[in-house]
C-alpha positions as CSV (number, residue, x, y, z in Angstrom):
1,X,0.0,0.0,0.0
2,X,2.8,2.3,1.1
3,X,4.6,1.7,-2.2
4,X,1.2,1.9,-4.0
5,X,0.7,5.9,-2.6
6,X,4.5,6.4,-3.6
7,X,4.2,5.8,-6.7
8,X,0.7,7.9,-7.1
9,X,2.6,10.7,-5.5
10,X,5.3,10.5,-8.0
11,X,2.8,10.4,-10.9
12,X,1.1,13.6,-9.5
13,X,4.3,15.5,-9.1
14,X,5.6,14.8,-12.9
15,X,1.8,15.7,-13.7
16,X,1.8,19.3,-12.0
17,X,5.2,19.7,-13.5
18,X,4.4,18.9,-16.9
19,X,1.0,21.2,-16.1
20,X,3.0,24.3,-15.0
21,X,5.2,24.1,-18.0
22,X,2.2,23.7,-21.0
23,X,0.1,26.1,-19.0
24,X,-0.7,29.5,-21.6
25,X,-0.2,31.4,-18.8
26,X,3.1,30.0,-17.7
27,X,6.6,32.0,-17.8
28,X,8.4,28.6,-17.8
29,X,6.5,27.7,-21.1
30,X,7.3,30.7,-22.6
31,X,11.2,30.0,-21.5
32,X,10.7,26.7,-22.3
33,X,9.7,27.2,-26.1
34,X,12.6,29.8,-26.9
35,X,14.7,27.3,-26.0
36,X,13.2,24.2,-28.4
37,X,13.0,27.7,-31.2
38,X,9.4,26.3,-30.7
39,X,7.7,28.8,-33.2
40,X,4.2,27.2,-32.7
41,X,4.3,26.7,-29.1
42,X,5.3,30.2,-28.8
43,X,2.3,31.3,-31.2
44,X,-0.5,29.3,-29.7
45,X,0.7,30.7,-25.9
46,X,0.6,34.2,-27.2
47,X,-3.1,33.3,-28.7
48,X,-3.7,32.2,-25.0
49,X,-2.6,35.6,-23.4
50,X,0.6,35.2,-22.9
51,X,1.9,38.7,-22.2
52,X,5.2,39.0,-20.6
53,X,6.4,38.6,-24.0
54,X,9.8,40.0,-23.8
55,X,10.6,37.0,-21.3
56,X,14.1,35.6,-22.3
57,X,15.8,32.2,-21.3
58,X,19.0,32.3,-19.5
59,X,21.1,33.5,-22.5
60,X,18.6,36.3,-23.3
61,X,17.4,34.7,-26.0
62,X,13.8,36.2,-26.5
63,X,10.8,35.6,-28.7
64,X,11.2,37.6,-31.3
65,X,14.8,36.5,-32.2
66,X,13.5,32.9,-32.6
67,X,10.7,34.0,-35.0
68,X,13.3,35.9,-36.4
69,X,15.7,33.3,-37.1
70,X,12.5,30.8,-38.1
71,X,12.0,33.5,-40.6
72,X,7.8,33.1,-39.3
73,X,6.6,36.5,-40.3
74,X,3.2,36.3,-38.5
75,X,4.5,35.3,-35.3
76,X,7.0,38.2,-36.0
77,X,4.1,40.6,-36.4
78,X,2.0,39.1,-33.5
79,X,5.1,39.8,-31.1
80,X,5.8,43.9,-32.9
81,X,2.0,44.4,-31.8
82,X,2.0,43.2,-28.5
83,X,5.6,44.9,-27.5
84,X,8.4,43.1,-28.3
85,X,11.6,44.8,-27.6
86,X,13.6,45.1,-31.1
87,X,16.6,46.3,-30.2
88,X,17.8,43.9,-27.4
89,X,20.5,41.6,-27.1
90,X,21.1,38.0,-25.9
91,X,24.2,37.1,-23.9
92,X,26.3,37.1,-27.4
93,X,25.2,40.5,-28.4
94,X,22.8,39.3,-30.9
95,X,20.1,41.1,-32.0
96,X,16.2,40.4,-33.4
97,X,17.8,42.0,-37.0
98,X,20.6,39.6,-36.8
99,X,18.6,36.9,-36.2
100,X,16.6,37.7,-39.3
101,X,19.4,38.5,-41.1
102,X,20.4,34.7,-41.0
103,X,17.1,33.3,-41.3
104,X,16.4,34.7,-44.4
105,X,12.8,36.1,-44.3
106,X,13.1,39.9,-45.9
107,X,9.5,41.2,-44.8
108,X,11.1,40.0,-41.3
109,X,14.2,42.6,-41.9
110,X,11.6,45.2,-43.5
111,X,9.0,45.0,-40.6
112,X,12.4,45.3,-38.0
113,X,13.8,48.0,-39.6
114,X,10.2,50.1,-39.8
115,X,10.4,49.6,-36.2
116,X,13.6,51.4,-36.0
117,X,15.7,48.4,-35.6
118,X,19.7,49.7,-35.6
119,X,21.8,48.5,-38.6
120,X,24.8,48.5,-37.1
121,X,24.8,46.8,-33.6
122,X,27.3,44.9,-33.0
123,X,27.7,41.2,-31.5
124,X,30.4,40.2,-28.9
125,X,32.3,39.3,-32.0
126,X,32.0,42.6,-34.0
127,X,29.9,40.8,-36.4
128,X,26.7,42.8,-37.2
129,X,23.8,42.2,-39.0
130,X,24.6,43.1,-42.2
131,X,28.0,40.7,-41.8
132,X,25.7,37.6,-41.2
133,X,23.2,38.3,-44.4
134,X,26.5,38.6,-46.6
135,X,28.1,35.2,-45.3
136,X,24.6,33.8,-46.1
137,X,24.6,35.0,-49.4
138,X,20.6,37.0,-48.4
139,X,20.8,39.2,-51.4
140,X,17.5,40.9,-50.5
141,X,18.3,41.1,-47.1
142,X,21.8,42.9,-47.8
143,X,20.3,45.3,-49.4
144,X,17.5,46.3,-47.4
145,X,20.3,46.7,-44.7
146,X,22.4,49.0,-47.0
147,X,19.5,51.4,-47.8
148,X,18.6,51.5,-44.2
149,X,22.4,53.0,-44.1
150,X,23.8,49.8,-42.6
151,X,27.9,50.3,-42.8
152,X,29.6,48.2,-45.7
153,X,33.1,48.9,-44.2
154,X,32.1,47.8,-40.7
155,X,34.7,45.2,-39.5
156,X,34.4,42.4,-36.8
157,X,36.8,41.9,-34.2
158,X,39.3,40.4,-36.4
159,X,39.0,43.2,-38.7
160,X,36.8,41.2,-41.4
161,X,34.4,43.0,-43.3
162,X,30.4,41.9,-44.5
163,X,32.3,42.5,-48.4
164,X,35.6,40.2,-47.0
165,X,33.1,37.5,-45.3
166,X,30.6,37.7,-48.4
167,X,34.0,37.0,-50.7
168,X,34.8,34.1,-47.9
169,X,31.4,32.1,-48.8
170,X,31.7,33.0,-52.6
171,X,28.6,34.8,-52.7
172,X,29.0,36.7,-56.3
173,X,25.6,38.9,-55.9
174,X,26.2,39.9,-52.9
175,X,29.8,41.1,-53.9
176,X,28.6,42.6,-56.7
177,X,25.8,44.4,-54.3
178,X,28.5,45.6,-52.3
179,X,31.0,46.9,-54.7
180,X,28.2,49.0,-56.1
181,X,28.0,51.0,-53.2
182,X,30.0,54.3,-53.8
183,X,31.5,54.1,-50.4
184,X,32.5,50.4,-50.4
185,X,36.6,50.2,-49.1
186,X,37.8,47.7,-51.1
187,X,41.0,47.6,-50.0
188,X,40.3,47.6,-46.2
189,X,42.7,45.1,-44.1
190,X,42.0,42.7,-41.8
191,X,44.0,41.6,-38.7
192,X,46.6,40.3,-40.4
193,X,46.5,42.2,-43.4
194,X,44.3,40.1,-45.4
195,X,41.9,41.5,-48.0
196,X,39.0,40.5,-50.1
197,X,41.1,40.3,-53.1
198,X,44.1,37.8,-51.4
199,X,41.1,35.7,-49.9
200,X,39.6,35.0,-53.5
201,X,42.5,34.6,-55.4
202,X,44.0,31.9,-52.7
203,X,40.4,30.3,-52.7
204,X,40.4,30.3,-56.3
205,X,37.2,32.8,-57.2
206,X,38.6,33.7,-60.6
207,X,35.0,35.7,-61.3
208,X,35.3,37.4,-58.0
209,X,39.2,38.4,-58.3
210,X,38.1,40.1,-61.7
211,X,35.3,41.6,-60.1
212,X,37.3,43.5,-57.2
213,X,39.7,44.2,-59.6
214,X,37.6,46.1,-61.6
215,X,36.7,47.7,-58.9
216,X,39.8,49.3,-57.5
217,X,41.4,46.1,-55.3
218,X,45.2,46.5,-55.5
219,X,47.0,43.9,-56.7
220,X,50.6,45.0,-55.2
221,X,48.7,45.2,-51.7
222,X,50.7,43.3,-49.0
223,X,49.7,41.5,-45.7
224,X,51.3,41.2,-42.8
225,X,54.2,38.7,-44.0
226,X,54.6,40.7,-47.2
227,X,53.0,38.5,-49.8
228,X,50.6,40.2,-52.3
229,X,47.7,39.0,-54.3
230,X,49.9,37.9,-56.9
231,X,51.9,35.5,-54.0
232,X,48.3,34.5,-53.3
233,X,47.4,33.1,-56.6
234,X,51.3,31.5,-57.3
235,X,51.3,29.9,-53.6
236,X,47.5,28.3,-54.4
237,X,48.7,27.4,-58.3
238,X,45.9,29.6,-59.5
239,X,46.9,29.3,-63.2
240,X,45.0,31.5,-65.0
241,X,44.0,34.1,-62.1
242,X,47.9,34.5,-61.7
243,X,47.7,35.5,-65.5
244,X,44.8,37.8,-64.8
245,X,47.1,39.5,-62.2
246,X,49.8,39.7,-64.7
247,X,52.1,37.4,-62.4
């Protein structure tokens, strides 16, 4: 009998608990479904009068930076409407923007940005929103950001640029986006002297080379050891962009 009432007990504790944390009313669910990135759960408690909306986990991860990411524009909406802070940050600096910068969803950077969502925050890492949407290759995205006077030249910690990390992933549109902006630095350095132009000739983005070329990238510019674009291209055996460069 005693074990018998144990094991009810047990059953009724787990029961409350699982209760508590499916209950619409319930900060724990809310907390609960940021961390799963639980877009549903998140729009059926809000439906249910959910209202401490700008609730985070323990990284300060919030709401709207999951719907965000999830690129779920009606959920996005839903949270603008009801209050959600836009221009907050989780434990790694992130922002709502950035979030939607790597998810994808324009009308999600649109509807941020006509909420006065700011550009040019930066994460822990220097990397801003703008960076993320060019290392994705989020055309669309990158250009919303620039008309809304997002900085091109705005380097990360390391001193890489959105252009230099958009180069990195190979993303042609979105270099040619950028080096269509009249005040695009094409010959910024990073850290160690590295610039777009040495990081696509030593990858091998013949198309790319030409393009920041064209554009203004120096060819005799060194990095920190000394070695050039045209070093670049001879150390990686790239044939026919070392011909380009006239190596």
């Amino acid at each position: 009998m005693k074990r018998q009432r144990l094991v009810v007990a047990v059953v009724l504790v787990i029961s409350q608990g699982l209760a508590g944390a499916t209950n619409s009313t319930s900060p724990e669910a809310w907390v609960t479904a940021i961390q799963m990135r639980d877009v549903g759960r998140l729009s059926l408690l809000l439906e249910n009068g959910f209202v401490d909306i700008n609730l985070s986990n323990k990284k300060d991860k919030t709401a709207l930076m999951v719907a965000a990411q999830a690129g779920d524009l009606p959920l996005c909406l839903d949270l603008v409407a009801a209050g959600a802070r836009i221009n907050v940050q989780n434990e790694n600096g992130g922002t709502p923007l950035m979030h939607a910068a790597v998810g994808g969803n324009p009308e999600i950077v649109s509807l941020l940005l006509s909420v006065q969502a700011q550009t040019d925050t930066a994460a822990v890492n220097g990397w801003t929103a703008l960076a993320l949407a060019a290392a994705k290759g989020h055309v669309a995205i990158v250009g919303s950001l620039l008309r809304a006077t997002a900085d091109p030249n705005l380097a990360d910690i390391f001193g890489w640029t959105p252009l230099m990390h958009a180069v990195e992933q190979e993303r042609r549109e979105t270099v040619a986006l950028f080096l269509g902006q009249s005040d695009i630095r094409v010959n910024l350095q990073n850290l160690d002297g590295v610039t777009a132009l040495h990081r696509a000739v030593a990858q091998g983005f013949r198309e790319i080379s030409g393009m920041l070329v064209k554009s203004g990238a120096r060819i005799d510019l060194p990095d920190q050891t000394g070695r050039t674009a045209v070093d670049y291209a001879r150390e990686a055996q790239q044939i026919q962009i070392l011909k380009d460069l006239g190596g």
